[in-house]
C-alpha positions as CSV (number, residue, x, y, z in Angstrom):
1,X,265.2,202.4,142.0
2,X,267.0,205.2,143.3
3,X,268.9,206.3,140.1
4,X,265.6,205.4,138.1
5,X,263.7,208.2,140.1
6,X,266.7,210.7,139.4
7,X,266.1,210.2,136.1
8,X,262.5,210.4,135.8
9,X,262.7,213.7,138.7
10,X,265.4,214.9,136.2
11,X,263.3,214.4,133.1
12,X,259.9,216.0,134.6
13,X,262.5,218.7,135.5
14,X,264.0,219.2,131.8
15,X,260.1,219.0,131.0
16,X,258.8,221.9,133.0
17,X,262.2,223.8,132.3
18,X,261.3,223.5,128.3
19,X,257.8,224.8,128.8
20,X,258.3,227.5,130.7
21,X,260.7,228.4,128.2
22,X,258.5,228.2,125.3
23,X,255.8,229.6,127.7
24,X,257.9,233.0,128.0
25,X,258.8,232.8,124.3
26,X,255.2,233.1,123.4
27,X,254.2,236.1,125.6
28,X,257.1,237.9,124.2
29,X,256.6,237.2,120.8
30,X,253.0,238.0,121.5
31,X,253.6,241.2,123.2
32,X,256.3,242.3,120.5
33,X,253.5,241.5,118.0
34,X,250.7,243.8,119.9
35,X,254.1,246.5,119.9
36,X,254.4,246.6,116.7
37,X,250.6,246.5,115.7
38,X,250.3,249.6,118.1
39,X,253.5,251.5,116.2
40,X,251.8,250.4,112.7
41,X,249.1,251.9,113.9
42,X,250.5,255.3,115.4
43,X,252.2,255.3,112.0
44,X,249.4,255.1,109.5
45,X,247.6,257.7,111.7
46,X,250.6,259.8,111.5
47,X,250.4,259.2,107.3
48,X,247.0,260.3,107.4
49,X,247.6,263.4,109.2
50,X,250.5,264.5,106.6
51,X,249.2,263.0,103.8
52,X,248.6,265.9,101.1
53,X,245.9,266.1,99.1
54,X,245.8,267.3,95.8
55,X,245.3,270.8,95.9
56,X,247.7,270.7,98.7
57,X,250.4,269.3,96.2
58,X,249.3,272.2,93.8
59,X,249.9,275.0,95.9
60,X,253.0,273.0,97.7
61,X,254.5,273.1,93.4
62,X,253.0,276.8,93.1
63,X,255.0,278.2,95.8
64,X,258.2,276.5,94.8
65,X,258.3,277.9,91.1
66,X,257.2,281.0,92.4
67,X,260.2,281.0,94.7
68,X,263.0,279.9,91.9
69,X,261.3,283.0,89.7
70,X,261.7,285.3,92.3
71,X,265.6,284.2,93.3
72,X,266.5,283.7,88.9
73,X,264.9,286.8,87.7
74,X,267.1,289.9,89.6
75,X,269.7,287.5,88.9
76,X,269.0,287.4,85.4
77,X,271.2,290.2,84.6
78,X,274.4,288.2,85.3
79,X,274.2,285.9,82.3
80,X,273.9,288.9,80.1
81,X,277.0,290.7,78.4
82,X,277.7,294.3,79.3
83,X,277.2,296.6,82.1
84,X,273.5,296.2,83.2
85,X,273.9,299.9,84.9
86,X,274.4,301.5,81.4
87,X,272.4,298.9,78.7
88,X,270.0,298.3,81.2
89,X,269.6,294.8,80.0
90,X,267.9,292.9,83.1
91,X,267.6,296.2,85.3
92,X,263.9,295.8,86.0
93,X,262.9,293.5,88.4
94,X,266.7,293.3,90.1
95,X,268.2,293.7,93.3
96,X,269.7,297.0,91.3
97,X,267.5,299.2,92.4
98,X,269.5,302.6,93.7
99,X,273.0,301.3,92.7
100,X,273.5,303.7,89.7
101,X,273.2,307.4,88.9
102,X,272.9,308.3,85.0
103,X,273.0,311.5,84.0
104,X,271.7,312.3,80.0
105,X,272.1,316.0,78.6
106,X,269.7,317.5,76.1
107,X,268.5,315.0,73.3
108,X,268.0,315.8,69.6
109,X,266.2,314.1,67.7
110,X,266.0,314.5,63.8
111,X,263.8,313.2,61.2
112,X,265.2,312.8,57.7
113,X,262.6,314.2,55.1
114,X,262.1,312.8,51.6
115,X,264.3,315.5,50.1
116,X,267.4,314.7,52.2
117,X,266.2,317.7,54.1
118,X,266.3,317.2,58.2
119,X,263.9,318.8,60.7
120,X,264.5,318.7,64.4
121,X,261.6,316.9,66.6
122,X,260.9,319.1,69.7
123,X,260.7,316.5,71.9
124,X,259.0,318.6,74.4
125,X,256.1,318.9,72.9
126,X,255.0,315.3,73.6
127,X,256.7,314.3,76.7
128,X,257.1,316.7,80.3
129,X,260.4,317.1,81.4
130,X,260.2,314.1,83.8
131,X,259.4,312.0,81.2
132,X,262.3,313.2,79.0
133,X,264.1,312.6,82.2
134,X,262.9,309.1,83.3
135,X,263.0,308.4,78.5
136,X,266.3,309.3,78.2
137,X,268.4,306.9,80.6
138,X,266.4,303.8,79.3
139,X,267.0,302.4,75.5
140,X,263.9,300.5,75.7
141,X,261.3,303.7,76.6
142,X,263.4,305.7,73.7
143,X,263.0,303.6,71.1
144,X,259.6,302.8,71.8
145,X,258.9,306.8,71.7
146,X,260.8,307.2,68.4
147,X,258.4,304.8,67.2
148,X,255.3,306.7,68.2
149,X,257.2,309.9,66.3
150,X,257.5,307.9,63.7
151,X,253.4,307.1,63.3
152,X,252.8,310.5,63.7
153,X,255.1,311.5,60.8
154,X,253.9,309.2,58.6
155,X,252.2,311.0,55.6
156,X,249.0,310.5,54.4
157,X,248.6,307.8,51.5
158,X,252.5,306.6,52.6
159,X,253.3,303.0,54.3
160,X,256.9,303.6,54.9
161,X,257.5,305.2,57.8
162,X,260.1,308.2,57.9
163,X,263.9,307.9,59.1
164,X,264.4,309.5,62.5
165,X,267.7,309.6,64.4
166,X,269.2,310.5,68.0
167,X,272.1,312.1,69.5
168,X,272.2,311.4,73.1
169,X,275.4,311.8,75.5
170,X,274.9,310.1,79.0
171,X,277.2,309.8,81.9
172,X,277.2,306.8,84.4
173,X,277.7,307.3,88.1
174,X,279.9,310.8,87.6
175,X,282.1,309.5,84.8
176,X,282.5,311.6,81.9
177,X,280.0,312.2,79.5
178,X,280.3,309.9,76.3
179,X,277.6,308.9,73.6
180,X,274.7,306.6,74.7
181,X,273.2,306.3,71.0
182,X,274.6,306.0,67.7
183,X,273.3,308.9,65.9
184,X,274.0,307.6,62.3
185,X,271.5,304.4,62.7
186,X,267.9,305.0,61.9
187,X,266.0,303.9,64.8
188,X,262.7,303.5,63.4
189,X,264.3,300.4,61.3
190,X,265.2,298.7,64.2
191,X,263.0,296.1,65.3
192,X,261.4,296.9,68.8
193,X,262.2,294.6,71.7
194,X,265.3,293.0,69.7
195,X,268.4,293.1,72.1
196,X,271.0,293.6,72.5
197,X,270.5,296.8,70.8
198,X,272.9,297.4,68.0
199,X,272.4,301.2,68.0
200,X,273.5,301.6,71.8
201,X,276.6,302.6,72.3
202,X,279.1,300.6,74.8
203,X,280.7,301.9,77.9
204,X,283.8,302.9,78.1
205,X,285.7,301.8,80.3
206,X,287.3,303.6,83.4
207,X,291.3,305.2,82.8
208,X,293.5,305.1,85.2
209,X,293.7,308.6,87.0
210,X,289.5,307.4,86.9
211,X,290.1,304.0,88.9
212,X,292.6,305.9,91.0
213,X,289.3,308.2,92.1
214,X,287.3,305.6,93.2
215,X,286.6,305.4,96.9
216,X,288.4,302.3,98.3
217,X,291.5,304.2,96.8
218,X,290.9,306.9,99.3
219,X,291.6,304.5,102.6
């Protein structure tokens, strides 16, 4: 009798043991369920509140290309062959601003007439002497202007527009003088806005008593 209410004390025991296990297995899984219902929750709230809307996206994508244009285009210059300080190819619109000093002396400009005769353009007349000044250094401003020369040469009854040339010497940041244009190409049959510029005469570059001048020489 004795052992039989062991076992039977022992068995109730195992009994209430088991259920209070499985009783504290469902309140945690309960409460982990609420926990997690509460953190879905604070999460789609938080999706809601960043969510973008369309027009958001827009100006989100506007910003960023306006960004990339304005970090590739001063940069632009380095893909292109030449010195940028004397060609002038991607000068505009740089982080160049300031960092070169050119110098041009008087320019002629002569228009070839229909008897092989030539007559000197008084360039002067059109432009004021900042103009010429501001012209002269920049390939693209020139060429446009011997253009406009050109129209107002043409004759009357004539399509073909006259020959005009330039002579032009130019020195970059105090180096000596050399030709900027080739004055034995007619300008006015040269496409506009075609470049590189076939008439434009390269840089030369620096000798050696010239490199020995510049300033980290002098430390």
């Amino acid at each position: 009798q004795l052992q039989s209410q062991s076992q039977s004390q022992s068995q109730s025991q195992s009994q209430s043991q088991s259920q209070s296990h499985k009783q504290i297995k469902n309140k945690t899984k309960k409460q982990s369920f609420h926990y997690n219902n509460k953190n879905d929750k604070k999460d789609s709230k938080i999706r809601k509140q960043f969510k973008l809307k369309l027009t958001d996206k827009l100006i989100l994508i506007m910003l960023i290309i306006y960004i990339i244009v304005q970090i590739i285009l001063p940069l632009r210059h380095l893909i292109y062959n030449g010195n940028v300080a004397w060609d002038e190819y991607g000068h505009r619109f740089s982080w160049r601003m300031k960092l070169r000093d050119k110098q041009c002396s008087s320019i002629i400009i002569t228009q070839k007439l229909q008897n092989n005769q030539t007559n000197n353009i008084p360039v002067y007349k059109h432009l004021t002497r900042h103009q010429v000044f501001e012209m002269t250094a920049r390939p693209d401003q020139l060429h446009q202007f011997i253009y406009h020369l050109a129209q107002l040469a043409l004759p009357k009854n004539n399509s073909t527009l006259p020959q005009i040339f330039v002579e032009l010497n130019c020195s970059l940041n105090a180096r000596k003088i050399q030709p900027f244009i080739n004055k034995s190409i007619d300008l006015v049959s040269q496409p506009l806005w075609e470049w590189p510029y076939n008439w434009l005469i390269e840089l030369e570059p620096l000798s050696k008593s010239e490199q020995q001048q510049l300033f980290w020489n002098w430390f």
